[in-house]
Biopython code that builds the backbone (N, CA, C, O; Angstrom):
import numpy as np
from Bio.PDB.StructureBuilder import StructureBuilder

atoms = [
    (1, "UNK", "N", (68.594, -7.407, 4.251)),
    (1, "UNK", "CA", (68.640, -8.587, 5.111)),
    (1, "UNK", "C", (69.289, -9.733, 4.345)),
    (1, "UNK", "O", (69.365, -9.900, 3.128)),
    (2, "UNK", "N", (69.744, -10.492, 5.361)),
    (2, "UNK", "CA", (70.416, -11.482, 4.414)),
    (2, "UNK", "C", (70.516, -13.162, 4.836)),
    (2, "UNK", "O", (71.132, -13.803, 5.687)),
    (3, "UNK", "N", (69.618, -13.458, 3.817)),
    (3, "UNK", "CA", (69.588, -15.101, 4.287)),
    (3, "UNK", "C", (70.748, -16.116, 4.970)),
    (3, "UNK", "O", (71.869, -16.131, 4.462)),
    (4, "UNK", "N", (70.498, -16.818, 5.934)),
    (4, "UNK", "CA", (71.587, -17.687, 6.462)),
    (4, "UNK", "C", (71.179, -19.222, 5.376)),
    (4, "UNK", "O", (70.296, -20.079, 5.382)),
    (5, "UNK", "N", (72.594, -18.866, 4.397)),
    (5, "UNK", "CA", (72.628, -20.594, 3.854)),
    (5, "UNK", "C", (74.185, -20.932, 4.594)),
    (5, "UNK", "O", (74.873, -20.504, 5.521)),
    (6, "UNK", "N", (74.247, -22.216, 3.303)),
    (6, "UNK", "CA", (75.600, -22.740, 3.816)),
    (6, "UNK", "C", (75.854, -23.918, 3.018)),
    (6, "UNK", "O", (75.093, -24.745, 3.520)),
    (7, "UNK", "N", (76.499, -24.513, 2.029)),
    (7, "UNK", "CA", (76.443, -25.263, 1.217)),
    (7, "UNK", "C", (75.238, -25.822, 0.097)),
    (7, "UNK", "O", (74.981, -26.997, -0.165)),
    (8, "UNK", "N", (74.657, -24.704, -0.411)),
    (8, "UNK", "CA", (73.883, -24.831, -0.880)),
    (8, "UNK", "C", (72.583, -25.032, -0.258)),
    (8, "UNK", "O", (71.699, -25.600, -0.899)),
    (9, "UNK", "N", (72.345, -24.543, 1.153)),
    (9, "UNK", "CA", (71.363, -25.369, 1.740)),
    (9, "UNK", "C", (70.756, -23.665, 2.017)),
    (9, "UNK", "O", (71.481, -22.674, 1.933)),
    (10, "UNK", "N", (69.442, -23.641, 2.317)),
    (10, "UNK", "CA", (68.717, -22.092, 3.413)),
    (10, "UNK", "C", (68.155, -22.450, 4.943)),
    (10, "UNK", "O", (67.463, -23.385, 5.344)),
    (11, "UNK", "N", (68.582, -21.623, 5.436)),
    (11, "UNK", "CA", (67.678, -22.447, 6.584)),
    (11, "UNK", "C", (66.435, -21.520, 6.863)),
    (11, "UNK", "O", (66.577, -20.298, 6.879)),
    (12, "UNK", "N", (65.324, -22.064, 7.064)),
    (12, "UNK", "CA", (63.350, -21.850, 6.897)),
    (12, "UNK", "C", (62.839, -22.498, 8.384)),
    (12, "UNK", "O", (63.158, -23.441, 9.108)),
    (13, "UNK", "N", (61.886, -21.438, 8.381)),
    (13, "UNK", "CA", (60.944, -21.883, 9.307)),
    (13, "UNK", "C", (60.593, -23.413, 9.138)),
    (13, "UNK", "O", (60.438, -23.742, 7.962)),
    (14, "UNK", "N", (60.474, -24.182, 9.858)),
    (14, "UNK", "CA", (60.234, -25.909, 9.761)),
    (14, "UNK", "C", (58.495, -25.526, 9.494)),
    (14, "UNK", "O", (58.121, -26.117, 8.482)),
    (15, "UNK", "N", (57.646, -24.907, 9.978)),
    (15, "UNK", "CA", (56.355, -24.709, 9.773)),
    (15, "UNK", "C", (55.881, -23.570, 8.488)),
    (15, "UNK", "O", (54.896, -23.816, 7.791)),
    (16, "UNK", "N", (56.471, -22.681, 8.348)),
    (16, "UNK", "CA", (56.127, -22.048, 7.155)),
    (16, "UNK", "C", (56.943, -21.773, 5.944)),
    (16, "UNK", "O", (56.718, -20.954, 5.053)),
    (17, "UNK", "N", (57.825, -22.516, 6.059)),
    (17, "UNK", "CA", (58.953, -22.516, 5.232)),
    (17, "UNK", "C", (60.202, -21.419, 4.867)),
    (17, "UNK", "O", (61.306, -21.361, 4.326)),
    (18, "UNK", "N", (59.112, -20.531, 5.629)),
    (18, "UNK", "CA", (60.017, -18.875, 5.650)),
    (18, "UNK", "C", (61.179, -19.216, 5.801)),
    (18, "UNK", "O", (61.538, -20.264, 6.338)),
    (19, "UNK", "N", (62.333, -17.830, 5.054)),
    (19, "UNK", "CA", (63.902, -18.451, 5.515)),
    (19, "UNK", "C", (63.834, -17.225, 6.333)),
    (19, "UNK", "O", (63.113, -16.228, 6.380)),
    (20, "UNK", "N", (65.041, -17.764, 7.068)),
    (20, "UNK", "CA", (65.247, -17.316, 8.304)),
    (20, "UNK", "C", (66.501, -16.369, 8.241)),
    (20, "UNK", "O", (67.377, -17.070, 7.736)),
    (21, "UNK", "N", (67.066, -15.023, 8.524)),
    (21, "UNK", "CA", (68.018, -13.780, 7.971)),
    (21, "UNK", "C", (69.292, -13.791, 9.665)),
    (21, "UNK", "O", (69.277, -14.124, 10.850)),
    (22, "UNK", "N", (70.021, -13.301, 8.841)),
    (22, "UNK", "CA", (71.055, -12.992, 10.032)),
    (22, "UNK", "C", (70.623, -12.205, 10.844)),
    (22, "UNK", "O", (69.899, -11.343, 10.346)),
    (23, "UNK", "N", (70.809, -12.130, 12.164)),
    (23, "UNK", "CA", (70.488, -11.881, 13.373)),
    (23, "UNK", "C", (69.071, -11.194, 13.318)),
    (23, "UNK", "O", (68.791, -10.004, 13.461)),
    (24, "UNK", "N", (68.072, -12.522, 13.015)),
    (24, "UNK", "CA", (66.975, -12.405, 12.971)),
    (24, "UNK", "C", (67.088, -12.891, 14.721)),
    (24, "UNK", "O", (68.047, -13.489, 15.208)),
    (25, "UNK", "N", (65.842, -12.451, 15.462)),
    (25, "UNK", "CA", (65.024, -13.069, 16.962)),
    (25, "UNK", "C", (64.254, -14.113, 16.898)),
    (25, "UNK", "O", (63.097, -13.938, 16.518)),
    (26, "UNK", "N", (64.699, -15.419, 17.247)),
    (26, "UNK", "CA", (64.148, -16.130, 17.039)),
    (26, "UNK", "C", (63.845, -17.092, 18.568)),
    (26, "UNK", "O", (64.913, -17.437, 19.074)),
    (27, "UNK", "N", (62.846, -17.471, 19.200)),
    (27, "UNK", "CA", (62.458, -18.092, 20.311)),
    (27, "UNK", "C", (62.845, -19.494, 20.219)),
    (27, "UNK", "O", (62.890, -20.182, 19.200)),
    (28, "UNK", "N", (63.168, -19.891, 21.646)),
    (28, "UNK", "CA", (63.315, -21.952, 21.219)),
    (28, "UNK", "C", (61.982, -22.254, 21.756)),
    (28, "UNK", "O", (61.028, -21.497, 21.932)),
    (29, "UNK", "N", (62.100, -23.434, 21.968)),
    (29, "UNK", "CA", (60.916, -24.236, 22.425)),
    (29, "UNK", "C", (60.634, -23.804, 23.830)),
    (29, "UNK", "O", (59.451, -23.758, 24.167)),
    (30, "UNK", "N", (61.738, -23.419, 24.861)),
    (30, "UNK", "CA", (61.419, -22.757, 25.956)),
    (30, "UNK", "C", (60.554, -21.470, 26.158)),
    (30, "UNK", "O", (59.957, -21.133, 27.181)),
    (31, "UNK", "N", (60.630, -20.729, 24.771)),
    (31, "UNK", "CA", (59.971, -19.393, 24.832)),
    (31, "UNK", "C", (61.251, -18.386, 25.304)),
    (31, "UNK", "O", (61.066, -17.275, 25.799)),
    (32, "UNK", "N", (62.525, -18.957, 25.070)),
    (32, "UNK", "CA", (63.687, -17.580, 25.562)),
    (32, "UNK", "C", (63.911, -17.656, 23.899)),
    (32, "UNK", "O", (63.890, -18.565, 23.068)),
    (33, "UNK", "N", (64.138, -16.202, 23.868)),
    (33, "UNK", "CA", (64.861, -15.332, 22.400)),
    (33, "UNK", "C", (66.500, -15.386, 22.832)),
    (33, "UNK", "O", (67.289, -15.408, 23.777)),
    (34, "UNK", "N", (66.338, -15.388, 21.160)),
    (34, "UNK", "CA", (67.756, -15.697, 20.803)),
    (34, "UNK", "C", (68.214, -14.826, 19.554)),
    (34, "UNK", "O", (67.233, -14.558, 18.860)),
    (35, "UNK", "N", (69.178, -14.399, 19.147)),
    (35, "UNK", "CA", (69.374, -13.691, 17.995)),
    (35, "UNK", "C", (70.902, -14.630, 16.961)),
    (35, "UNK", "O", (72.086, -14.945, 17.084)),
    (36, "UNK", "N", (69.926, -14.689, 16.144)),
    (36, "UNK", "CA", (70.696, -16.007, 14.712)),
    (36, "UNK", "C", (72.010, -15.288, 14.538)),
    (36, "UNK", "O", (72.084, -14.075, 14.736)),
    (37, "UNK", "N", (73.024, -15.995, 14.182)),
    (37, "UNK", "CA", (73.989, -15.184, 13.746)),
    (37, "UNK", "C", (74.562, -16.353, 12.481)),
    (37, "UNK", "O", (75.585, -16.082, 11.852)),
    (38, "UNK", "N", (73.926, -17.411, 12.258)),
    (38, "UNK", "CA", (74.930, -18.438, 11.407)),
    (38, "UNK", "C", (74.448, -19.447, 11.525)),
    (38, "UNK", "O", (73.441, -19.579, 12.221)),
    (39, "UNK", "N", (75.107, -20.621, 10.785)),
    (39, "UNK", "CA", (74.401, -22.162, 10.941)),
    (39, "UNK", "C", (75.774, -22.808, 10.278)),
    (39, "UNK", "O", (76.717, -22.193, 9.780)),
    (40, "UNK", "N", (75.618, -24.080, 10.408)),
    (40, "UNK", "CA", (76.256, -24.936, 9.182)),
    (40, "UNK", "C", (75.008, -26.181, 8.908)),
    (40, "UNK", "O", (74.133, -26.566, 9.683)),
    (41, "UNK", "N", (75.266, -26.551, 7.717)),
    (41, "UNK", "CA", (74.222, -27.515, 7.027)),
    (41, "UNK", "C", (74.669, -28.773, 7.636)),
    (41, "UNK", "O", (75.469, -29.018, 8.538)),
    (42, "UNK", "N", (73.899, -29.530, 6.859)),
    (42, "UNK", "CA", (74.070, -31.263, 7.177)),
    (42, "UNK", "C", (75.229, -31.710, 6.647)),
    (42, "UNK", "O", (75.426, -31.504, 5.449)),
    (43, "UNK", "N", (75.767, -32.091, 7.077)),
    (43, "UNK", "CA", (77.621, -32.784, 6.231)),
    (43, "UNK", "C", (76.676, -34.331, 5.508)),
    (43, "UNK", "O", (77.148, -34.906, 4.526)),
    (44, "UNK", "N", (75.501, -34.764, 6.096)),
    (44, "UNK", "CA", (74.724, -36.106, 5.850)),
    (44, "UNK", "C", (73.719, -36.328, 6.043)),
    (44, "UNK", "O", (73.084, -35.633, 6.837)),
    (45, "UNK", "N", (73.031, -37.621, 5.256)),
    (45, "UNK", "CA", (71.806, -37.452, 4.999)),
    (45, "UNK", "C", (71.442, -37.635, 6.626)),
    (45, "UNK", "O", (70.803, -36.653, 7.006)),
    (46, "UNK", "N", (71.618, -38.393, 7.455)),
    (46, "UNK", "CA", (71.210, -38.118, 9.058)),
    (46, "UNK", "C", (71.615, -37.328, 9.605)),
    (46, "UNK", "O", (71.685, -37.649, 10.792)),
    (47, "UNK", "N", (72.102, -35.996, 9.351)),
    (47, "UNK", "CA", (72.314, -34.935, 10.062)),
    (47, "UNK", "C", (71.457, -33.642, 9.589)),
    (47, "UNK", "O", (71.031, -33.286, 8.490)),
    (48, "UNK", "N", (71.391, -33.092, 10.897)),
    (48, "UNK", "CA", (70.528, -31.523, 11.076)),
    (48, "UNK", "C", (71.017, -30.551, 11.365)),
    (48, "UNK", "O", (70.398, -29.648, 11.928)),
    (49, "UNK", "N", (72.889, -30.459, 10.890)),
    (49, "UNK", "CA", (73.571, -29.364, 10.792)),
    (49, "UNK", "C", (73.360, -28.302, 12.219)),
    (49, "UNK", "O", (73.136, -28.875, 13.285)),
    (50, "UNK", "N", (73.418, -27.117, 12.211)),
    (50, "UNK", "CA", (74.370, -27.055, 13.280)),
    (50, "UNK", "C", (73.140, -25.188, 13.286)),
    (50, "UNK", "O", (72.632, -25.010, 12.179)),
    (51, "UNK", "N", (72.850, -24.305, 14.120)),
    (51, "UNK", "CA", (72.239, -22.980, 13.996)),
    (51, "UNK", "C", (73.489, -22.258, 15.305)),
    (51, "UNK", "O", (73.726, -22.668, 16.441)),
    (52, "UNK", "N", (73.983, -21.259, 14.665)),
    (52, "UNK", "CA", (74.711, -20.436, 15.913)),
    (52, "UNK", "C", (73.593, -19.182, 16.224)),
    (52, "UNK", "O", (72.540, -18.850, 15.679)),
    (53, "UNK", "N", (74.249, -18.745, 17.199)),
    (53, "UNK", "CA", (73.772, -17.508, 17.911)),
    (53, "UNK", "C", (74.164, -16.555, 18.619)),
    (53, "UNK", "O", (75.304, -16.914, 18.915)),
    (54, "UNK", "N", (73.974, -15.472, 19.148)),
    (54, "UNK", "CA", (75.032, -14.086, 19.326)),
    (54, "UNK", "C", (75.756, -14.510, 20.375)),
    (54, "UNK", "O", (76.972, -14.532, 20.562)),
    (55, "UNK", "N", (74.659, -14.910, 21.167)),
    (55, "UNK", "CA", (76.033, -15.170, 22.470)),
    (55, "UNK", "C", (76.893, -16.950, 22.594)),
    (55, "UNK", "O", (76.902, -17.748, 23.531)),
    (56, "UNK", "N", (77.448, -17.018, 21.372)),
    (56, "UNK", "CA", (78.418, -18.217, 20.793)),
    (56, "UNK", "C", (78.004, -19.028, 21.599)),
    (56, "UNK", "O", (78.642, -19.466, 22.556)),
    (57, "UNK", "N", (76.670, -19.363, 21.226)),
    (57, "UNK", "CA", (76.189, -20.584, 21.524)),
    (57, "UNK", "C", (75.806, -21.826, 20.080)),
    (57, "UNK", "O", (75.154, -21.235, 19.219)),
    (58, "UNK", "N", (76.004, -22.915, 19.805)),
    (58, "UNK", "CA", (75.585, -23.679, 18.736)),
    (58, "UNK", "C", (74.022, -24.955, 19.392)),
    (58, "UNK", "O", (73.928, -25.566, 20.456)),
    (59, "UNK", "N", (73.315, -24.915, 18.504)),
    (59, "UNK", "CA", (72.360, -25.747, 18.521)),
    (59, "UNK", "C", (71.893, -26.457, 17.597)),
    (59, "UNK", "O", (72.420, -26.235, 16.507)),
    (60, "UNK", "N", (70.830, -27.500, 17.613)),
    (60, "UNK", "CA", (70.281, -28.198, 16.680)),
    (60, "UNK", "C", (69.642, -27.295, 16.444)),
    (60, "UNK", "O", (69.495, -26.403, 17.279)),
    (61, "UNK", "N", (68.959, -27.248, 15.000)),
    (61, "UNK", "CA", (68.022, -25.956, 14.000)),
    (61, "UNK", "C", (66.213, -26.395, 15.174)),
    (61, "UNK", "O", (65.393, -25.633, 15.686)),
    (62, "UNK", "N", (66.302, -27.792, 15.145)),
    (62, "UNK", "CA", (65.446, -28.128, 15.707)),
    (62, "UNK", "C", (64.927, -27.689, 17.340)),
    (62, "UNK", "O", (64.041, -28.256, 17.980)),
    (63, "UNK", "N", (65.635, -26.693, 17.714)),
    (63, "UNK", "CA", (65.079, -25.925, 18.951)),
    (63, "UNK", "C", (64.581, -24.779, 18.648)),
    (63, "UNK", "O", (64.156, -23.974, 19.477)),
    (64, "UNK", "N", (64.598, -24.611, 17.366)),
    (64, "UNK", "CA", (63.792, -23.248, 16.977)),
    (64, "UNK", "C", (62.760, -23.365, 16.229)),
    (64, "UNK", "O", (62.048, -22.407, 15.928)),
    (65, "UNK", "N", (62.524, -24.825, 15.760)),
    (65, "UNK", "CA", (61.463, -25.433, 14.717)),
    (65, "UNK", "C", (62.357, -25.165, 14.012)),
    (65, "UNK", "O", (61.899, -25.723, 13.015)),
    (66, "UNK", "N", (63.537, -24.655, 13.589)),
    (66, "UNK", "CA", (63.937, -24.051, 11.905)),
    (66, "UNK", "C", (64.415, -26.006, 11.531)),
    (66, "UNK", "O", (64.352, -27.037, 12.201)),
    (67, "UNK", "N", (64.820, -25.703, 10.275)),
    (67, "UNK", "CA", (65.272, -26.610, 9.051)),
    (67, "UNK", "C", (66.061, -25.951, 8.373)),
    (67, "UNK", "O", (66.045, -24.725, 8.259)),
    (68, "UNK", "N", (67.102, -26.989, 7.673)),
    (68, "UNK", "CA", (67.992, -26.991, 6.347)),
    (68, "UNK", "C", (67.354, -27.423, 5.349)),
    (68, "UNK", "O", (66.870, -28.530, 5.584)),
    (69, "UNK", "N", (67.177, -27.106, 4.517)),
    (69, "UNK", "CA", (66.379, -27.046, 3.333)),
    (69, "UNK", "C", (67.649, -26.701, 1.837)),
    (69, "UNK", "O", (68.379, -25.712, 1.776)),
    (70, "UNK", "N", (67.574, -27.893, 0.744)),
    (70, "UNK", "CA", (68.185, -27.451, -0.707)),
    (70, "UNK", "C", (67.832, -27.036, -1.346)),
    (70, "UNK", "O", (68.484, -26.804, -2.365)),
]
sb = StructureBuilder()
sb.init_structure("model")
sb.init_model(0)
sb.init_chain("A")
sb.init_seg("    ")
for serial, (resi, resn, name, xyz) in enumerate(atoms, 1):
    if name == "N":
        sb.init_residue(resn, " ", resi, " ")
    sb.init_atom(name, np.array(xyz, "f"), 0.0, 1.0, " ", f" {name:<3s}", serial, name[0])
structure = sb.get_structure()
């Protein structure tokens, strides 16, 4: 399995810190699954970088609880 980073950053569960693997299943806040395929990090300190997903969709990390983490 293989961790999704991206400039030095991992991206983790926002609640257990777990990192989170390529096309791991991961639910949003709606309760629909989704399967990870990628992210990009924060370009800045007010940004929350970017989580992709199989069907080329991009989101905030924050609909999955996940985080960018250094």
């Amino acid at each position: 399995m293989r961790e999704i980073t991206s400039n030095g950053f991992r991206l983790v569960h926002e609640t257990t810190g777990a990192p989170v693997y390529f096309e791991d299943i991961i639910r949003d806040f709606r309760g629909d699954e989704h399967v990870i395929t990628g992210g990009r990090s924060p370009h800045k300190p007010s940004s929350t970088g970017r989580v992709y997903t199989a069907r080329n969709r991009e989101f905030f990390p924050t609909v999955f609880r996940l985080i960018w983490i250094k």
